[in-house]
N, C-alpha and C positions, 0 to 999 in steps of 0.2 A: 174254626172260629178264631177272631183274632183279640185284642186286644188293644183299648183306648185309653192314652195316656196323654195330659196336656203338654201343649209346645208353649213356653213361653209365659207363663204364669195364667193360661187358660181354665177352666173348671174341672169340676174333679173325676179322677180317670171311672171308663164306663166304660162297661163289654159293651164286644163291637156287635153283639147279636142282630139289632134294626137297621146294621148298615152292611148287612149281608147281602152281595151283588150289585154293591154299590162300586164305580170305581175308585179310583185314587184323586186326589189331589194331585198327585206326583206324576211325569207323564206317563200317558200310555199312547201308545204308536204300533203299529209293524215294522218288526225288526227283523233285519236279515244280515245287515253286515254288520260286526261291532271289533271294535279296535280296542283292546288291551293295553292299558299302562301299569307300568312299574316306574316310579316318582326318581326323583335324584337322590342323591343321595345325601345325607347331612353325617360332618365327621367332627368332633372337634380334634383342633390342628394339628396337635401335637400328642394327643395321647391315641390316636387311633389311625389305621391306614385303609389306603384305601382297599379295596375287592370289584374283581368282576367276576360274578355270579349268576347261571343260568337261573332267573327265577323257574324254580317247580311250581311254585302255587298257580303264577299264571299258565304255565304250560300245561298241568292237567285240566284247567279251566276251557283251555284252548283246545285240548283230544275230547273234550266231549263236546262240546258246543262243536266242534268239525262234526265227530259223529251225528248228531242230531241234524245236517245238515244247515250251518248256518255256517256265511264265512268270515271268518276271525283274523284277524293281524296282532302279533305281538309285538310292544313297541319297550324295550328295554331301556328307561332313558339313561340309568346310570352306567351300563355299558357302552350305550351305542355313543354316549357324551363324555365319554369317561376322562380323556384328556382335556376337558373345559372344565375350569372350578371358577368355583366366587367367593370371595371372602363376604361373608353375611355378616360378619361381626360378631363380637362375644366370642372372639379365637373360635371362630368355628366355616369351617368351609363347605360349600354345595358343588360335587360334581354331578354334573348329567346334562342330558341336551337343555338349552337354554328356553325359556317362555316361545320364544319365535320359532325355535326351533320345531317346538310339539305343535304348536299352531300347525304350520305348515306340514307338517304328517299327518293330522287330520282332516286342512282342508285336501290332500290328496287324495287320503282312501276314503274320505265322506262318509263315516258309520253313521248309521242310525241309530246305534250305542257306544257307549265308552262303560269300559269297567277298569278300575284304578285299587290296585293293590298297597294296601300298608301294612307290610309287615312292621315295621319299628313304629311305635309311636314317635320315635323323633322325628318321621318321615309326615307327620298329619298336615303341618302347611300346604308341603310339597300335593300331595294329595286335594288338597281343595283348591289348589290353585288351578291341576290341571282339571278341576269340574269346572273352575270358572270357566277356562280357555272354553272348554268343550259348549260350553253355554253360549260363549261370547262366538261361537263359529256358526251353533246354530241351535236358537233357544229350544227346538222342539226336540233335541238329542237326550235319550235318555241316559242318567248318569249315576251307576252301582258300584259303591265302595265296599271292598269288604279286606279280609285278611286279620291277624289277631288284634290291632290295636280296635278296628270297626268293631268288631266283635265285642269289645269291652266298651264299646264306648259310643255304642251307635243314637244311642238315646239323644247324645248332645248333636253328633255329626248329623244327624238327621235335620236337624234344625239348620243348617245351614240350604239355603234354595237352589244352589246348585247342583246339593247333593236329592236324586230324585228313590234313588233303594242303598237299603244299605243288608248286607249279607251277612248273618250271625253264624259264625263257625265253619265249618267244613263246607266247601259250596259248590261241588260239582253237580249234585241234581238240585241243588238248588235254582241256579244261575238257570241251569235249561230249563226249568218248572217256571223261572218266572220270563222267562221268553218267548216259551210255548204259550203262558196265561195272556204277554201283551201281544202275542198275534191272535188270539181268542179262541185258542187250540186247548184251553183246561180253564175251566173254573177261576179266577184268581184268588180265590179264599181257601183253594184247596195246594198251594203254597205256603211252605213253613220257612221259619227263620227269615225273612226279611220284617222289615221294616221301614217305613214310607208316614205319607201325611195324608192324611183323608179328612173333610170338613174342618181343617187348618189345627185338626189336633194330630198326635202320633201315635200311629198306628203300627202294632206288631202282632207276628202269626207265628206262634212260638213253633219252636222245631219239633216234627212228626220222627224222625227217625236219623240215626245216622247210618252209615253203610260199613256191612256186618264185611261183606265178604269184598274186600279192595282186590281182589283177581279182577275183578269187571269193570274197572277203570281204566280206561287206557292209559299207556303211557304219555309220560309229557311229548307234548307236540314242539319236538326241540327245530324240525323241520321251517319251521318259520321264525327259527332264528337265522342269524349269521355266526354259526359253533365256532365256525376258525376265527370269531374277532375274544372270544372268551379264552382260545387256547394260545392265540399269538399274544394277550397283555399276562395271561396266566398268574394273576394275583386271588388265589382262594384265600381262606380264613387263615391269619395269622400270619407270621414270617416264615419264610420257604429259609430251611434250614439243608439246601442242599445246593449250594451253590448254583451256578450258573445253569444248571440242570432243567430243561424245564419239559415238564410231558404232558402229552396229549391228555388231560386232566376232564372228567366229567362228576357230575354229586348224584345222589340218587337217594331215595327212600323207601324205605323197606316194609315203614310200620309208622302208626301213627299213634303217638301219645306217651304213656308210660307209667309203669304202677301204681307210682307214688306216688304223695300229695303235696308233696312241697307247699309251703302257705306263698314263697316267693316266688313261683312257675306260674307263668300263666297259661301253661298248657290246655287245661280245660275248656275257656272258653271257646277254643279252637277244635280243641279232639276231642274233646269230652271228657269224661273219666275212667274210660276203658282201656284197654292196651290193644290194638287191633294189627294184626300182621299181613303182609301177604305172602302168598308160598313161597318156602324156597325156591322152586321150580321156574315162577314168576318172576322173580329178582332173577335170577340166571338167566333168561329170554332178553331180556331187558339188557343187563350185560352185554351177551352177546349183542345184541341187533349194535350198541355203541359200538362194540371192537370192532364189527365187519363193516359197519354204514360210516365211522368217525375215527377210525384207529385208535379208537381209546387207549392208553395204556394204563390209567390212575383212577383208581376210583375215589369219592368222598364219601361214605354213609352219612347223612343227615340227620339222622333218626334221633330222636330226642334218649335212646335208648337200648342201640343195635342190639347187643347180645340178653336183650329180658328173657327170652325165649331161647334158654342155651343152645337146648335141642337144634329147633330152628337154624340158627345161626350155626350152628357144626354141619347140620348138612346142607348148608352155603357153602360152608369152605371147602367139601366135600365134594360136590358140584363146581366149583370152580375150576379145583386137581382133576376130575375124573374128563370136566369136558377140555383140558390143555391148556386152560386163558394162559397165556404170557401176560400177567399184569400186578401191577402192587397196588395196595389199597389202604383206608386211611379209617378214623372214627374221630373226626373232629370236634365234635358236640360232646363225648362224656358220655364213658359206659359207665354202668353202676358197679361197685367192686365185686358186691356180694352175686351177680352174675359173670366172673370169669373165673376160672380153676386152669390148673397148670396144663389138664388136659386140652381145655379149650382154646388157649392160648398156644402151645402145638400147635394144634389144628390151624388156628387164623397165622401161623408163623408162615407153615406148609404152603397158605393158599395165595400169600403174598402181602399180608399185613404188615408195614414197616411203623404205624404210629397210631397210636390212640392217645384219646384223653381220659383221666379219672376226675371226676368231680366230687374231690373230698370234701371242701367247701370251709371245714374250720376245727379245729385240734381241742374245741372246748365241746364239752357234750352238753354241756348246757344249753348253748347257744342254738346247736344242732337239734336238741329237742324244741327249741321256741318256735322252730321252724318247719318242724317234723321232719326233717332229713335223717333220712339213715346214717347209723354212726360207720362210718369206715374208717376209723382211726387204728384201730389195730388190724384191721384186713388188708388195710392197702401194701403195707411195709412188703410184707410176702410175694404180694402179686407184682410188685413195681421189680423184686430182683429178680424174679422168674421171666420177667418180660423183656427183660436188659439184659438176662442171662442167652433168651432167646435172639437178640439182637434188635430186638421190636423197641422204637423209640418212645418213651412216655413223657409227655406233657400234664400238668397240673393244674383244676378250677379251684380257684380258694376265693370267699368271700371276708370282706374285714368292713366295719363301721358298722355295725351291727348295732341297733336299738340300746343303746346304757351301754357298751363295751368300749373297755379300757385299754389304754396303751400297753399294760401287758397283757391282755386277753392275745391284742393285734400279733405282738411279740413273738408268744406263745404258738401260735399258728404259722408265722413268719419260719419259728425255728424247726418247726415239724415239718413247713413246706422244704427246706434247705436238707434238710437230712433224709428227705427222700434222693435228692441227687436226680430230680427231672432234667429232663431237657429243655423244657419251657414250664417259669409257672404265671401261670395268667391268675392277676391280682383283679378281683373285683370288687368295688363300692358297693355294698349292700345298695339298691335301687328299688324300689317300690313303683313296678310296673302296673298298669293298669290292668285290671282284668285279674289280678289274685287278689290272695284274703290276704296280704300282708299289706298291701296297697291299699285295700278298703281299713285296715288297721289303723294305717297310718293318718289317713283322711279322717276319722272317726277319733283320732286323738289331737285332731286340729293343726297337724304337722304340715298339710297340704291345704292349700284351698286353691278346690277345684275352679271356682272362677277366674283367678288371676294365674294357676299354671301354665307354663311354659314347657311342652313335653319335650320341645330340643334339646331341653336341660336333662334329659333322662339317657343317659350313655352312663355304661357302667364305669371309665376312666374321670369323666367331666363334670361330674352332678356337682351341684354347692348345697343340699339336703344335708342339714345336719343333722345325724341321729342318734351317732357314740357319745362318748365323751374324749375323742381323740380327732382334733380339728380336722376339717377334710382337707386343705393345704397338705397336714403330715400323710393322711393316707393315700392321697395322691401319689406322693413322695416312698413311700413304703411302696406302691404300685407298681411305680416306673423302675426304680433303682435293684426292685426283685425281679422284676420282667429279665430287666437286664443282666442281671448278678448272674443269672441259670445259663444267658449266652456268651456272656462275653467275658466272665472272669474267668480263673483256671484255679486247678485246688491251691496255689499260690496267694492268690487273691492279685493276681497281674493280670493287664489286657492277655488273654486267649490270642495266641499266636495263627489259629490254625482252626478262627472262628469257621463255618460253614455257610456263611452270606455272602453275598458280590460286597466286592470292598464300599461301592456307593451306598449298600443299605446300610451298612455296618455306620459310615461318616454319617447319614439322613440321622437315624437313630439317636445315635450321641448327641449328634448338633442339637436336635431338637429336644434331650433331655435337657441338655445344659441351657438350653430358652427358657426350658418351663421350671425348673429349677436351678436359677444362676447362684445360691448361695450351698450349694452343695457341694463340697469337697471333696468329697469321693465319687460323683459322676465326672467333674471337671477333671480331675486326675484318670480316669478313665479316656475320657477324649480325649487329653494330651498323649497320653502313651498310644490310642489307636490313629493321631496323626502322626506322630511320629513312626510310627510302623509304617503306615501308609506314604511318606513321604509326601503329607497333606499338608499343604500352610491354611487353617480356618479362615475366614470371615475376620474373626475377631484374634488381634495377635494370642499368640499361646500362655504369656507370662497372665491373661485376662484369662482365660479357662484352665489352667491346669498350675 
C-alpha cells in the first residue's frame, strides 16, 4: 500500500488504500529498451577539478536490468563530453556532452525509458533537463530519477512533469520491479520506494526491504562502456600525486553504507542504516575479471568505509597475495581510524595499498560531538606514522565553518591538520547536504529556504552558506592555501623542488589560486617561485603575482 501526499498545495495527504489498482498518472508503457544517463558535470572554476568516473550506480542498474532481460545503454555524459565545458556563470563550469548532443543519442537508440542518475545535488538542473530532452523526443518515454540527491528530495523532483518515477535509495530490484510492474508482469502497488503522481496528487510506496546479501548482484555492466576512454583521460578523485605515471585505473565497492551516524552523511537515504558487505571472495572475482578482461593495474575502493569490517578487509588483502594480483590499490573516500591497527595496515601494505584517506574532520571535540563523529584526534597521530613508516601515502578529510565556530576553533584544526605531515589535506566547507539531519537543521533554523535554493551552490570548496562566525571568503582561503601548503611547500616553507605533478598541473593550480585569491601574499610568492623553477613567464607579469 502506498501513500498520498499533495502536489502543489492540493488537499490533505490520504492513504492510497481506494486507489489500489489504480494506475498512475505518470506513464505507463512497455518497456524493453531504456537508456541510462549520468548528467554533466557542474564544477566551480577554480576550487575544483575535473574527474572521469566509471559511474557504478548506473552500471549495477544496467547488470540487472541486462539480467532481467531488457536491453540497456549507458550514456556517461560527463565522460563521453568531457573535453566540452561551458561557463554557466557564477565562476562555475558544465562539462559533458552538450543538450544536442544527448538529444541525438536518444533519438538513435529510441528507449522506451530513460533513467537519469544524480549523484550530487549540484547535478539536479542537469538531471531535469535531460527528462525534458527525453520528453521533448518523445512525450510517451518514461522517465526515472533516482541516485542520493532523488532520494532526498523526491517529494519536490516529482513534481516536476518531466519527471514520471523517481527512485528512493538503493534501486537495483527496484528499477526491475518497477519495469516488470509497467509491462504488467507484477502488481504495480507491489513496488516499493518510488514515487509518482496518481489523480495529480503524489504518490509514494515506501521501501519493502533492502538487500541483505549484495553477492547476488551482478557486477557493474562496465561492458557497455568505452573503459579505454576512462583510462586514457585517467583523472580520478583528487590530484595524481605521481607524476607522469598513469595506470590502468578501475573503482569498485565492496559495501555499502557505514556504522556511523554522522548528522552531515547523507548516507542513509541511500543505504540505509546498516553497514552491508560483500564477500571477500566476491570482491576478489571482480578483481580479477578487471585484471584479465581490462589489465587493470590500480584499484579505487569507494566504499563509504572499506576496512569497517577489519576481518573482512584482511582477508581481502589476503586474497589478493595468495591469488598473485600485480596491482596497487587506493581508499580514497576515508577509512575510519578506529578501524585500522598496525597489523592491518601490514597487511593492506603487502597487498598493494599505496594511499588512503583519514576523515578526521576537526581537532575540537566539541564540534565533533555536535555532529556525532567519532573523536579520532588522538588515534590518528599513531596510525598516520605507522602508515608513512610503511611507505603508504596518507591524505587528510578535515571540515571547517562549522555552525557558531571561530577563527581559532578553524586555526586549531588547521594546526593539528599540519602536524600530521599528510600528503594531501582536503579542507571542506561544513555543507548541509540534503538528505541528512544536519541539512534538515539547518532549514528548521531558517538558514536555508528551500524555495529559493540553489543546490549548484552546494560543493564543499564554493558554497556562500554562512554558518561560522569566520567569513567564507577566509575559509575559502584557509582551503586552498592548506590544499596547497601539503603539496607544494617543503619543511623550509619554499616552492617543493621535487613536487610529484606534471609541471602544467603544478602552473594550472597556482594560476588558479592566485585568481581566486589575488590579495594573498603567500600564494602569489608561491607561484613566482614555481614560474621561475619552471621557466614559466605567467599570463600576468610576475612583479603582479609574486
Amino acid at each position: 500500500m502506498g501513500i498520498m501526499l499533495p502536489i502543489a498545495g492540493a488537499g490533505p495527504p490520504q492513504l492510497l488504500g481506494s486507489c489500489v489498482g489504480k494506475l498512475p498518472d505518470s506513464k505507463v508503457r512497455p518497456v524493453k529498451r531504456i537508456q541510462l544517463f549520468f548528467p554533466p558535470m557542474v564544477f566551480p572554476k577554480f576550487q575544483s577539478r575535473q574527474t572521469a568516473l566509471f559511474p557504478l550506480g548506473l552500471g549495477y542498474i544496467a547488470a540487472i536490468l541486462e539480467k532481467a532481460g531488457y536491453e540497456v545503454e549507458i550514456v556517461d555524459c560527463a565522460s563521453e563530453g568531457y573535453h566540452t565545458q561551458i561557463d554557466i556563470g557564477k565562476e562555475r563550469i558544465v562539462y559533458g556532452l552538450t543538450p544536442e548532443q544527448i538529444r541525438e543519442r536518444m533519438e538513435a537508440f529510441k528507449p522506451d525509458a530513460v533513467g537519469i542518475s544524480c549523484l550530487f545535488s549540484t547535478l539536479e538542473k542537469r538531471m531535469l533537463m535531460i527528462a525534458e530532452i527525453a520528453k521533448s523526443v518523445d512525450p510517451e518515454m518514461v522517465v526515472v530519477c533516482g541516485g542520493p540527491h532523488v532520494s532526498a528530495f523526491y517529494k519536490q523532483i516529482i513534481q516536476n512533469p518531466s519527471v514520471d518515477y523517481c527512485v528512493n535509495g538503493e534501486g537495483e530490484n527496484v528499477v526491475t520491479g518497477l519495469f516488470d510492474a509497467l509491462n504488467d508482469r507484477e502488481p504495480f502497488d507491489s513496488v516499493g520506494a518510488i514515487c509518482y503522481r496518481r489523480d495529480g496528487e503524489m504518490a509514494y510506496q515506501p521501501r519493502v526491504s533492502w538487500i541483505e546479501d549484495l553477492d547476488v548482484v551482478p557486477h557493474p555492466a562496465r561492458h557497455l562502456v568505452d573503459i579505454s576512454a576512462y583510462i586514457d583521460i585517467c583523472e580520478p578523485q583528487g590530484i595524481r600525486l605521481d607524476g607522469e605515471r598513469r595506470k590502468r585505473t578501475a573503482q569498485m565497492t565492496t559495501s555499502r553504507g557505514c556504522p556511523f551516524q554522522c548528522t552531515y552523511c547523507a548516507k542513509n537515504v541511500t543505504w540505509g542504516k546498516s553497514y552491508r558487505t560483500r564477500s571477500a571472495e566476491n570482491v576478489l572475482e571482480e578483481m580479477q575479471h578487471l585484471i584479465d578482461e581490462y589489465g587493470i593495474e590500480h584499484f579505487a575502493f569507494q566504499d563509504d568505509n572499506f576496512t569497517a569490517d577489519m576481518a573482512r578487509a584482511e582477508v581481502i588483502c589476503d586474497g589478493i597475495i595468495e591469488r598473485g594480483m600485480n596491482i596497487t590499490w587506493e581508499g580514497p573516500n576515508g577509512l575510519g581510524v578506529n578501524f585500522l591497527s598496525p597489523h592491518l595496515l601490514e597487511k593492506m601494505k603487502a597487498s598493494g595499498c599505496v594511499s588512503f584517506t583519514i576523515a578526521v574532520e576537526s581537532a575540537n571535540s566539541v564540534r565533533l560531538r555536535s555532529v556525532r563523529k567519532p573523536n579520532y584526534i588522538k588515534l590518528a597521530p599513531p596510525i598516520v606514522a605507522k602508515a608513512k613508516e610503511l611507505g603508504i601515502e596518507v591524505r587528510g578529510f578535515f571540515m571547517i565553518g562549522f555552525p557558531g565556530e571561530t577563527l581559532d576553533e578553524v586555526m586549531a584544526t588547521v594546526e593539528y591538520a599540519r602536524s600530521l605531515k599528510l600528503a594531501v589535506t582536503n579542507f571542506a566547507i561544513v555543507t548541509p547536504l540534503p538528505g541528512t539531519v544536519f541539512y534538515n537543521e539547518v532549514v528548521a533554523d531558517g538558514l536555508i529556504d528551500e524555495a529559493e535554493v540553489d543546490f549548484e551552490d552546494f560543493t564543499y570548496g564554493a558554497g556562500e552558506l554562512q554558518l561560522s562566525a569566520v567569513p567564507c571568503d577566509q575559509l575559502k582561503m584557509v582551503r586552498k592555501v592548506e590544499w596547497m601548503r601539503t603539496i607544494f611547500v617543503g619543511a623550509d616553507g619554499e616552492f617543493k623542488q621535487d613536487v610529484r605533478l606534471k609541471r602544467e598541473d603544478v602552473l594550472d593550480e597556482l594560476g588558479k589560486a592566485v585568481s581566486l585569491f589575488p590579495g594573498n601574499d603567500e600564494i602569489k610568492q608561491l607561484y613566482a617561485q614555481a614560474c621561475a623553477f619552471y621557466d614559466y613567464t605567467p599570463v600576468l607579469p610576475l612583479r603582479d603575482v609574486g
